[in-house]
PDB file of N, H, CA, C and O in Angstrom:
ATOM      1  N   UNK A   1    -191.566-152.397 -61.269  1.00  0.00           N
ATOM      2  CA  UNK A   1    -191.524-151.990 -59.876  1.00  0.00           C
ATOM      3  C   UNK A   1    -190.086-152.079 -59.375  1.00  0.00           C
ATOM      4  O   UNK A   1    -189.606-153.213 -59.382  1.00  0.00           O
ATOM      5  N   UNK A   2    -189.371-151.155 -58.972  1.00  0.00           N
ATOM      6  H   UNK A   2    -189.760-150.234 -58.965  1.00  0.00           H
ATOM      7  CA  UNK A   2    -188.508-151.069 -58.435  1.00  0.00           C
ATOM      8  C   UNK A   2    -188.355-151.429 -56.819  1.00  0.00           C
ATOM      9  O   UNK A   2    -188.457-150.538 -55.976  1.00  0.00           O
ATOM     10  N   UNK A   3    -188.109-152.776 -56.473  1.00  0.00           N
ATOM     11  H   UNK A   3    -188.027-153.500 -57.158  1.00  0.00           H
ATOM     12  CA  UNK A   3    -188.341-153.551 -55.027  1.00  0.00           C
ATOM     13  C   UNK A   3    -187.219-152.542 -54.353  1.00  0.00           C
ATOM     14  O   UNK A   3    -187.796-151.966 -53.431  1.00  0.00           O
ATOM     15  N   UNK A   4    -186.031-152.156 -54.429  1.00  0.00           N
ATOM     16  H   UNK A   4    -185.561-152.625 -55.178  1.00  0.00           H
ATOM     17  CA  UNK A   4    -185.432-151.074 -53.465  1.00  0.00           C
ATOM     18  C   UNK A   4    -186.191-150.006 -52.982  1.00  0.00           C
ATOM     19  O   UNK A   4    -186.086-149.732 -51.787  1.00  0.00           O
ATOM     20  N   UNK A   5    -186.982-149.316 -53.737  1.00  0.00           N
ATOM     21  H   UNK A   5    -187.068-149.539 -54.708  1.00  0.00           H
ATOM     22  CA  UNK A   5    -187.989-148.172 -53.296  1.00  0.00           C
ATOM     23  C   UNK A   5    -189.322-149.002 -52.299  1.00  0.00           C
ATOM     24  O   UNK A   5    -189.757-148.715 -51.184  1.00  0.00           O
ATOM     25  N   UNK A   6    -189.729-150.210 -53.344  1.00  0.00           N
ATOM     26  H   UNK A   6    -189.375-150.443 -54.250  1.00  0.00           H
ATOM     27  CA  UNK A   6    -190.901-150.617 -52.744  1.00  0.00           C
ATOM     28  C   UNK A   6    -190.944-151.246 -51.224  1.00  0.00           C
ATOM     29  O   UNK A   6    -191.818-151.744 -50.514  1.00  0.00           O
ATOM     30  N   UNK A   7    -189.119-150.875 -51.063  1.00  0.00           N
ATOM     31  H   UNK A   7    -188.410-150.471 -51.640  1.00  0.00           H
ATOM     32  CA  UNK A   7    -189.540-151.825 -49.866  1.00  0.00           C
ATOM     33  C   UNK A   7    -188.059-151.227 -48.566  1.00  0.00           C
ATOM     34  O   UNK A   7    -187.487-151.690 -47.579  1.00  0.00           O
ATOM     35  N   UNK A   8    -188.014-149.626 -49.634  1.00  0.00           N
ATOM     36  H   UNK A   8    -188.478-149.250 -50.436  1.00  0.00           H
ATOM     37  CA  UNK A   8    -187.535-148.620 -48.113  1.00  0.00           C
ATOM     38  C   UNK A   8    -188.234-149.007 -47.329  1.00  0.00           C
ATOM     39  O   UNK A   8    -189.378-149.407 -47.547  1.00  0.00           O
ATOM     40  N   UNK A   9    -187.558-148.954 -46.028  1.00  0.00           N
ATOM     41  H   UNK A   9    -186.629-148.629 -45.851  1.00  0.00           H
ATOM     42  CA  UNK A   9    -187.483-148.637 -44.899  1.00  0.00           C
ATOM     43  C   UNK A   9    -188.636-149.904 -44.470  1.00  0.00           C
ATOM     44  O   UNK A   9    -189.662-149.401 -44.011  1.00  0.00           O
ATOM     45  N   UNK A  10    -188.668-151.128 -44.514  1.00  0.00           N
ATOM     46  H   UNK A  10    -187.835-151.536 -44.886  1.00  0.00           H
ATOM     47  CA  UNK A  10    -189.048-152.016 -44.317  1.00  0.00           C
ATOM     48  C   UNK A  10    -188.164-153.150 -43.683  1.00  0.00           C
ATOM     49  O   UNK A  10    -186.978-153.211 -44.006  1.00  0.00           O
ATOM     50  N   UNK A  11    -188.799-154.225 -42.618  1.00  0.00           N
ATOM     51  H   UNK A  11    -189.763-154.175 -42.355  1.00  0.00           H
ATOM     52  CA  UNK A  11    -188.251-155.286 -42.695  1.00  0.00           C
ATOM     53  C   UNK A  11    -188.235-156.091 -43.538  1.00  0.00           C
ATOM     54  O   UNK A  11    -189.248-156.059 -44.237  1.00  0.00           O
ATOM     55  N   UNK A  12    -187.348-157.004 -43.865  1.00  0.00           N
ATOM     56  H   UNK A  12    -186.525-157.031 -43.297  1.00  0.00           H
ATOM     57  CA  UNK A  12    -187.644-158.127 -44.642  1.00  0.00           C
ATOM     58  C   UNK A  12    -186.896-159.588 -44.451  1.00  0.00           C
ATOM     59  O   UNK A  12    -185.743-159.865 -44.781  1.00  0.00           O
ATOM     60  N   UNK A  13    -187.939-160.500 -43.783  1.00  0.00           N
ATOM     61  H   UNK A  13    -188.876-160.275 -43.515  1.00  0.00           H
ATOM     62  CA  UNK A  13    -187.174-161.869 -43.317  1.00  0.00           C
ATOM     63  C   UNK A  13    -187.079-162.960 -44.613  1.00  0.00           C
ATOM     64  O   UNK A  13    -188.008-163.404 -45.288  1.00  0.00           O
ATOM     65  N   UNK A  14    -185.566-163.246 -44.725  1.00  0.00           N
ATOM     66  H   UNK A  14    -184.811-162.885 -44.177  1.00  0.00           H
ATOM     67  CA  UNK A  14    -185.420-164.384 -45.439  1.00  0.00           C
ATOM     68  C   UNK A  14    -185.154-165.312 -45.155  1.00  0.00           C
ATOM     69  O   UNK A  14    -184.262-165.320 -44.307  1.00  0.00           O
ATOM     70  N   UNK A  15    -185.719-166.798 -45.640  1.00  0.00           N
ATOM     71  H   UNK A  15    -186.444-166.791 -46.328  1.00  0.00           H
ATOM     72  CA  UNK A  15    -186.091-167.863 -44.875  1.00  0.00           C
ATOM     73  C   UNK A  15    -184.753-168.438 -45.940  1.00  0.00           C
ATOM     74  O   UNK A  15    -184.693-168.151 -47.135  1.00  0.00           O
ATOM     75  N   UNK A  16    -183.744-169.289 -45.213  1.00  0.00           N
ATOM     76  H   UNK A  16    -183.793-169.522 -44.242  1.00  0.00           H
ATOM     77  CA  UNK A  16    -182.801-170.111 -46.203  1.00  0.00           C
ATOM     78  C   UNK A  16    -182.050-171.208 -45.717  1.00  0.00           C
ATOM     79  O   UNK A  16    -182.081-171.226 -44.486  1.00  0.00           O
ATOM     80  N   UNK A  17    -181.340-172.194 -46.244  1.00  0.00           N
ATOM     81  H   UNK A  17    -181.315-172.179 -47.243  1.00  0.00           H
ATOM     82  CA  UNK A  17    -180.334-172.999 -45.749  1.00  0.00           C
ATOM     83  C   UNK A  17    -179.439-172.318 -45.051  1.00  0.00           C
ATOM     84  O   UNK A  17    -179.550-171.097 -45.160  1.00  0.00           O
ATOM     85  N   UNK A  18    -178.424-172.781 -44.240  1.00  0.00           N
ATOM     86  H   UNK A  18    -178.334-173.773 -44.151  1.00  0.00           H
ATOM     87  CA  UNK A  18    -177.066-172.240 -43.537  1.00  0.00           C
ATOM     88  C   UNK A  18    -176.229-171.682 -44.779  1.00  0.00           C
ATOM     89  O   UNK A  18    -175.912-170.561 -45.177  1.00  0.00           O
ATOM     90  N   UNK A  19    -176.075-172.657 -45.093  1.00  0.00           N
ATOM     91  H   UNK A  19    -176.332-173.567 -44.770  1.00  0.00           H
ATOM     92  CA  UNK A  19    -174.690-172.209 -46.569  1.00  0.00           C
ATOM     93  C   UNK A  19    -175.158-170.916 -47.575  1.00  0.00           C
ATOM     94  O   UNK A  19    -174.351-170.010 -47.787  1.00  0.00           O
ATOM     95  N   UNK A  20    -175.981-170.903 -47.942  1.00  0.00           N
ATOM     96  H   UNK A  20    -176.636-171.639 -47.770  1.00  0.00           H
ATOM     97  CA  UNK A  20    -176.855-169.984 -48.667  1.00  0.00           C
ATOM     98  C   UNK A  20    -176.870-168.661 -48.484  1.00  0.00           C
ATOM     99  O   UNK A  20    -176.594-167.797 -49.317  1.00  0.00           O
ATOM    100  N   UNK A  21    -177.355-168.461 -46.841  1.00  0.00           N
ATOM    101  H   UNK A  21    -177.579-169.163 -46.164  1.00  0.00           H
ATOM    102  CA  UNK A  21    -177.554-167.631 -46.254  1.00  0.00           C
ATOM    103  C   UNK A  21    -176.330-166.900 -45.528  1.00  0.00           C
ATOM    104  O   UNK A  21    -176.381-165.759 -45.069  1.00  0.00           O
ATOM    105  N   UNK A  22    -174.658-168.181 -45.490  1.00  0.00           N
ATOM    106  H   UNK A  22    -174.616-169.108 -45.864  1.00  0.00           H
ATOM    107  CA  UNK A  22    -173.814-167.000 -44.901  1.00  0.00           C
ATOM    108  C   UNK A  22    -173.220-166.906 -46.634  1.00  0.00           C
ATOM    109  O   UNK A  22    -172.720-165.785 -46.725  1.00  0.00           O
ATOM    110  N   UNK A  23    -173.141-167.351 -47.469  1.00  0.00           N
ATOM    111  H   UNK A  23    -173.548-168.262 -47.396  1.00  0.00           H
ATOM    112  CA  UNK A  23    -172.988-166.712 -48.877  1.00  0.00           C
ATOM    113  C   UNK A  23    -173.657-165.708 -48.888  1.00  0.00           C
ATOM    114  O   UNK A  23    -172.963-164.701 -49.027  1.00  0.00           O
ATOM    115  N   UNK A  24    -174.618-165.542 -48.811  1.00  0.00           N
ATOM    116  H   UNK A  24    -175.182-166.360 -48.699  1.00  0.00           H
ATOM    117  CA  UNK A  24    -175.074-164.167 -48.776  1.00  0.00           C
ATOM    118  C   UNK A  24    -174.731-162.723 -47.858  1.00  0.00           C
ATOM    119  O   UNK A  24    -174.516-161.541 -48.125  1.00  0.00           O
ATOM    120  N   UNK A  25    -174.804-163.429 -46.829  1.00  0.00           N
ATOM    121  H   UNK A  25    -174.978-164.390 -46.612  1.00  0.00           H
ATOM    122  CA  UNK A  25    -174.230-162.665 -45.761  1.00  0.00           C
ATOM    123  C   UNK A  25    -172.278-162.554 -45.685  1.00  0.00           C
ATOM    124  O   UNK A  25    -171.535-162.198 -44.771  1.00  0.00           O
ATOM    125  N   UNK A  26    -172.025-162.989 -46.942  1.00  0.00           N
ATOM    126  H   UNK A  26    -172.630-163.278 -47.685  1.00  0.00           H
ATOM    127  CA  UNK A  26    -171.031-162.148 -47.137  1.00  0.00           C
ATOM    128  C   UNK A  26    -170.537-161.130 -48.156  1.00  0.00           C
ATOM    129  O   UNK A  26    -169.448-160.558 -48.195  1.00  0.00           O
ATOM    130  N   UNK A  27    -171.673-161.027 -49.040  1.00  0.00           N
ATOM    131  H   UNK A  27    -172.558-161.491 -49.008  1.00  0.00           H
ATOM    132  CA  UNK A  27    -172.056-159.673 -49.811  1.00  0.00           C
ATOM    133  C   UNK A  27    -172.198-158.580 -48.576  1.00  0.00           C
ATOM    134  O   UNK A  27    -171.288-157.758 -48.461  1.00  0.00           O
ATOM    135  N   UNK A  28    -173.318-158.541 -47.641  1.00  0.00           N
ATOM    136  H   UNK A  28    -174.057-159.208 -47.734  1.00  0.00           H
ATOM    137  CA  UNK A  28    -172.957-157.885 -46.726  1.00  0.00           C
ATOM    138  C   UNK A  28    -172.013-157.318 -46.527  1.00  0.00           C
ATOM    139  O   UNK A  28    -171.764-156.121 -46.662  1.00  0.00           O
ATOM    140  N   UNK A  29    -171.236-158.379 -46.089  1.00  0.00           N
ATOM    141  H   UNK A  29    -171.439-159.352 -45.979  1.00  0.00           H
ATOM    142  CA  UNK A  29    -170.247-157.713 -45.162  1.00  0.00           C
ATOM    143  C   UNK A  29    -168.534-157.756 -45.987  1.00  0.00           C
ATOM    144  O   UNK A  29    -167.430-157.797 -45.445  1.00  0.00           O
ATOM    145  N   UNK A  30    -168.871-157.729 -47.355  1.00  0.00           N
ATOM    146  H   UNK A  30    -169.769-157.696 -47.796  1.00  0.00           H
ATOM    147  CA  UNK A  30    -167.501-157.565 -47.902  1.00  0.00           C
ATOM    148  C   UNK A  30    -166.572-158.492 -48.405  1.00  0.00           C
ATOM    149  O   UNK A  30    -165.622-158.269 -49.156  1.00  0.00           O
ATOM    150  N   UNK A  31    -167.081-159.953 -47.731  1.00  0.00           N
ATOM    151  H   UNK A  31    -167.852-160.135 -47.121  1.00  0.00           H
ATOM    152  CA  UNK A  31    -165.980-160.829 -47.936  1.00  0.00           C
ATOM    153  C   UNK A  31    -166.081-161.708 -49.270  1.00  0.00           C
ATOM    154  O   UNK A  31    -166.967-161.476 -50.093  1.00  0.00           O
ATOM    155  N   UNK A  32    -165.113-162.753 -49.457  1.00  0.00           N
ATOM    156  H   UNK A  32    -164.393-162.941 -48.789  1.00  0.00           H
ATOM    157  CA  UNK A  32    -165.486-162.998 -50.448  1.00  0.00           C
ATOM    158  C   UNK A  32    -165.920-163.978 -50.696  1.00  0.00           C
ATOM    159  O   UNK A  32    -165.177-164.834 -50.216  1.00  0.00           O
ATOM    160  N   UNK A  33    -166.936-164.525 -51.317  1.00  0.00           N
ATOM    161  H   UNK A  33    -167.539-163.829 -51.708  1.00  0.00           H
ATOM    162  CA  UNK A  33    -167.748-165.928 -51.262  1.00  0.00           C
ATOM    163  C   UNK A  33    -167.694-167.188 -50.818  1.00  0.00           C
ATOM    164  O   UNK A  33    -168.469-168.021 -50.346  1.00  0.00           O
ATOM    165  N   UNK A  34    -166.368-167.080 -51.150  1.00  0.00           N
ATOM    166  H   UNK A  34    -165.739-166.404 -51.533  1.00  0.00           H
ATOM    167  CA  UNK A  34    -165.539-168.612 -51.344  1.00  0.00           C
ATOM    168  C   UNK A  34    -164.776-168.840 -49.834  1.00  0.00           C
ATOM    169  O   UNK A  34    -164.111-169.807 -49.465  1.00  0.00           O
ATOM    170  N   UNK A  35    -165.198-167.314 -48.940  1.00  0.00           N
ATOM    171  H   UNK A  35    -165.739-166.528 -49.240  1.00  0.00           H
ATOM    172  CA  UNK A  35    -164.512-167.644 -47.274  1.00  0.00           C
ATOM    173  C   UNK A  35    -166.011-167.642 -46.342  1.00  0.00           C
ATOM    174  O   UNK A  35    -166.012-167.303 -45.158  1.00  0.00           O
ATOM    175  N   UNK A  36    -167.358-168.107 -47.133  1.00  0.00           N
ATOM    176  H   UNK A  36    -167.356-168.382 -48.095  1.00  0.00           H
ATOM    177  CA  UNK A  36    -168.448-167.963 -46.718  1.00  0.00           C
ATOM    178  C   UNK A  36    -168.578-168.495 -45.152  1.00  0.00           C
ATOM    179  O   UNK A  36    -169.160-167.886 -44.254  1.00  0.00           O
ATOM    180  N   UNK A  37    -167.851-169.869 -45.022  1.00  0.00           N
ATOM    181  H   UNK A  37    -167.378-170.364 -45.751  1.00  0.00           H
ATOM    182  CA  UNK A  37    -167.419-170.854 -43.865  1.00  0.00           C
ATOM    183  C   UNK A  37    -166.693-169.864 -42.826  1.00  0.00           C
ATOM    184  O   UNK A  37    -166.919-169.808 -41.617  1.00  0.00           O
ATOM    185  N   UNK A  38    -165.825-169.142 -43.515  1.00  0.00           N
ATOM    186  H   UNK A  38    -165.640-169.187 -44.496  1.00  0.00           H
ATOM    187  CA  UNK A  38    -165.155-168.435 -41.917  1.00  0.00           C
ATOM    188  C   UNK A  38    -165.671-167.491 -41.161  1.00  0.00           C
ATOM    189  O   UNK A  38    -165.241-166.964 -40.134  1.00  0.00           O
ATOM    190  N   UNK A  39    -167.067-167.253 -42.038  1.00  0.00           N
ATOM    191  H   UNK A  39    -167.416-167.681 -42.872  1.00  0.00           H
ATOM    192  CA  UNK A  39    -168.129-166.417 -40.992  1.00  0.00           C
ATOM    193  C   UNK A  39    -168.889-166.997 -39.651  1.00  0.00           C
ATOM    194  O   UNK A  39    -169.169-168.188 -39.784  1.00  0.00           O
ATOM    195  N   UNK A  40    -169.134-166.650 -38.877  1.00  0.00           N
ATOM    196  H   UNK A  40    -168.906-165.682 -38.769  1.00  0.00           H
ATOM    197  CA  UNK A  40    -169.949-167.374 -37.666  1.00  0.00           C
ATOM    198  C   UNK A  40    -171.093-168.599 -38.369  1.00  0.00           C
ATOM    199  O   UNK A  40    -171.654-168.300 -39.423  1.00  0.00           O
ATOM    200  N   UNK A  41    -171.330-169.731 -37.825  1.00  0.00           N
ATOM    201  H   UNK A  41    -170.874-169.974 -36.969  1.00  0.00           H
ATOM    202  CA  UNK A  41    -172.186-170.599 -38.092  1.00  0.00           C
ATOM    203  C   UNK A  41    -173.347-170.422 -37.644  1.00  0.00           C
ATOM    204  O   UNK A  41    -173.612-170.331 -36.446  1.00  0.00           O
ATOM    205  N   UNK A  42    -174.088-170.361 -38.489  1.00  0.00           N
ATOM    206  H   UNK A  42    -173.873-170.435 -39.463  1.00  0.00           H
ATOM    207  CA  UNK A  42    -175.643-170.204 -38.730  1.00  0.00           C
ATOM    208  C   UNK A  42    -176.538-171.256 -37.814  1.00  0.00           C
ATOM    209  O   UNK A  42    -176.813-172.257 -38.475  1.00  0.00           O
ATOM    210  N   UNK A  43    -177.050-171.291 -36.498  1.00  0.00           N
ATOM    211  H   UNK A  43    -176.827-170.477 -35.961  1.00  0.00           H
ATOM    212  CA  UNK A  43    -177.729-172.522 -35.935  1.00  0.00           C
ATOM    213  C   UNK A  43    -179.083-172.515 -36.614  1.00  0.00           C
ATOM    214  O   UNK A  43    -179.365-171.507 -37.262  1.00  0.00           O
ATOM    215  N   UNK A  44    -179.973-173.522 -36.551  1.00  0.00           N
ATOM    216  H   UNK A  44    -179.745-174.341 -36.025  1.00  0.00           H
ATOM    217  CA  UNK A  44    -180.783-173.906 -36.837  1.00  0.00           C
ATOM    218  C   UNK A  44    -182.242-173.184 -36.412  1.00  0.00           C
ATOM    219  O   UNK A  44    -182.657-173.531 -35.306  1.00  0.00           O
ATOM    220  N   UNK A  45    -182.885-172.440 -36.988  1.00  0.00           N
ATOM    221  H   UNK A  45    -182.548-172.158 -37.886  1.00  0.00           H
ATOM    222  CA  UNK A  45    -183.861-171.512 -37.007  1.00  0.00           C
ATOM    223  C   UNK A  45    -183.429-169.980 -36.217  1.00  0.00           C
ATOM    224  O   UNK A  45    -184.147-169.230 -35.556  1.00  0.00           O
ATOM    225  N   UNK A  46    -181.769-169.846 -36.627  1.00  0.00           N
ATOM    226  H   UNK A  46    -181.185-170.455 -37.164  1.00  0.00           H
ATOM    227  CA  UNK A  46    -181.416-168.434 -36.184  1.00  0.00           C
ATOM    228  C   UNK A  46    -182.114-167.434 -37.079  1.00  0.00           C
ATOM    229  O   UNK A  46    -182.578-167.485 -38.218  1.00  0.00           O
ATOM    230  N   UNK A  47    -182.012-166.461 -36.097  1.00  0.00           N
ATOM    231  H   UNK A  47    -181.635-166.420 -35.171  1.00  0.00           H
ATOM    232  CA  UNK A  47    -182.304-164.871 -37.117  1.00  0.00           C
ATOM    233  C   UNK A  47    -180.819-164.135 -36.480  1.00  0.00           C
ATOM    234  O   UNK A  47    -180.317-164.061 -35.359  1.00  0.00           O
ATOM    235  N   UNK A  48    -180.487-163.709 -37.700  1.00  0.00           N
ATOM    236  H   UNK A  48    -180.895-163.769 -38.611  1.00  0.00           H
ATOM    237  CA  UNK A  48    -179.212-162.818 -37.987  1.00  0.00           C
ATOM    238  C   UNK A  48    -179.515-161.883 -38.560  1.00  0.00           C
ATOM    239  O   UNK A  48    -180.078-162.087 -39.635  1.00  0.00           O
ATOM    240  N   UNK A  49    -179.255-160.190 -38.055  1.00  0.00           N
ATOM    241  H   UNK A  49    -178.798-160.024 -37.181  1.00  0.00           H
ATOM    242  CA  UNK A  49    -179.733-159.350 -39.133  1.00  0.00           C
ATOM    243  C   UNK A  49    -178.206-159.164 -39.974  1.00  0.00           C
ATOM    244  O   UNK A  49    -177.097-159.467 -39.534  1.00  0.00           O
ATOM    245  N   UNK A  50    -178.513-158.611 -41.218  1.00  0.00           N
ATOM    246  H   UNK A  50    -179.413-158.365 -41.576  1.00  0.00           H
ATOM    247  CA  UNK A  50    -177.893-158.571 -41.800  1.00  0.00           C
ATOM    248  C   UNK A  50    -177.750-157.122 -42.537  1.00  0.00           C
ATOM    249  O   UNK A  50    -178.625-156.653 -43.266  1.00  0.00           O
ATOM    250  N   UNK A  51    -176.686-156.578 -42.277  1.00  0.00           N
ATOM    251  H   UNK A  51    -175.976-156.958 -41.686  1.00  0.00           H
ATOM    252  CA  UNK A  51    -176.274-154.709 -43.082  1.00  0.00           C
ATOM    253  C   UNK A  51    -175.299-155.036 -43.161  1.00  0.00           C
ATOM    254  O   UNK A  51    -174.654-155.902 -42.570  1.00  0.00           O
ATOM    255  N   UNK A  52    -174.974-154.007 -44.316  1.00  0.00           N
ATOM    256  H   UNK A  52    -175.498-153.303 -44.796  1.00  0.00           H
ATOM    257  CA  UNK A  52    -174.223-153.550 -44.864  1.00  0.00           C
ATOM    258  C   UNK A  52    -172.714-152.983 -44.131  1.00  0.00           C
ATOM    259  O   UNK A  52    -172.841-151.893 -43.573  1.00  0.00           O
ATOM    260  N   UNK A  53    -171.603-153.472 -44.087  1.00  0.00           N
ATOM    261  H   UNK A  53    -171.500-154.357 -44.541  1.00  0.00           H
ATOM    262  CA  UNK A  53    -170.384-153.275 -43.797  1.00  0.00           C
ATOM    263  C   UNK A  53    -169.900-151.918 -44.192  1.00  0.00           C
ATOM    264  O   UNK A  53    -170.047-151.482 -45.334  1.00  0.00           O
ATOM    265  N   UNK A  54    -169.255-151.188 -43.116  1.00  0.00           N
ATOM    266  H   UNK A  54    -169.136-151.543 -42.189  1.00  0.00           H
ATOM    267  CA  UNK A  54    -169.438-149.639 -43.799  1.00  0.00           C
ATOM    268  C   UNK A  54    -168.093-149.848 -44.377  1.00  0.00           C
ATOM    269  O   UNK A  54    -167.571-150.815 -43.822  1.00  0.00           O
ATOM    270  N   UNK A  55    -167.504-149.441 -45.068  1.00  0.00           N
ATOM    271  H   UNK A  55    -167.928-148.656 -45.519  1.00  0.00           H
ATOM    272  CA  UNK A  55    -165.929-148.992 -45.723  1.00  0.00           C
ATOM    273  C   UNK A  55    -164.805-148.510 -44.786  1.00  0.00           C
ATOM    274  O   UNK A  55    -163.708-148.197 -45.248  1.00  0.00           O
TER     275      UNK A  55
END
């Protein structure tokens, strides 16, 4: 099953630690892992959406 097709045009909430989650959220947005900290701080049961950084 290919989960990119299975899950066009869908929401999808991911539940995670702070650190985790702005590591991730800097695939998003381009940066590079290791400056995960100089992204905005994550409070405690935030929702942040998260896309893709255009070029």
């Amino acid at each position: 099953m290919d989960l990119e097709s299975a899950y066009n045009d869908k929401d999808i909430l991911l539940v995670s630690h702070g650190d985790a989650s702005q590591v991730l959220q800097t695939g998003f947005q381009k940066v590079d892992p290791r400056q995960h900290r100089s992204l905005q701080h994550l409070e405690t049961a935030e929702i942040r959406q998260l896309t893709l950084a255009q070029p």
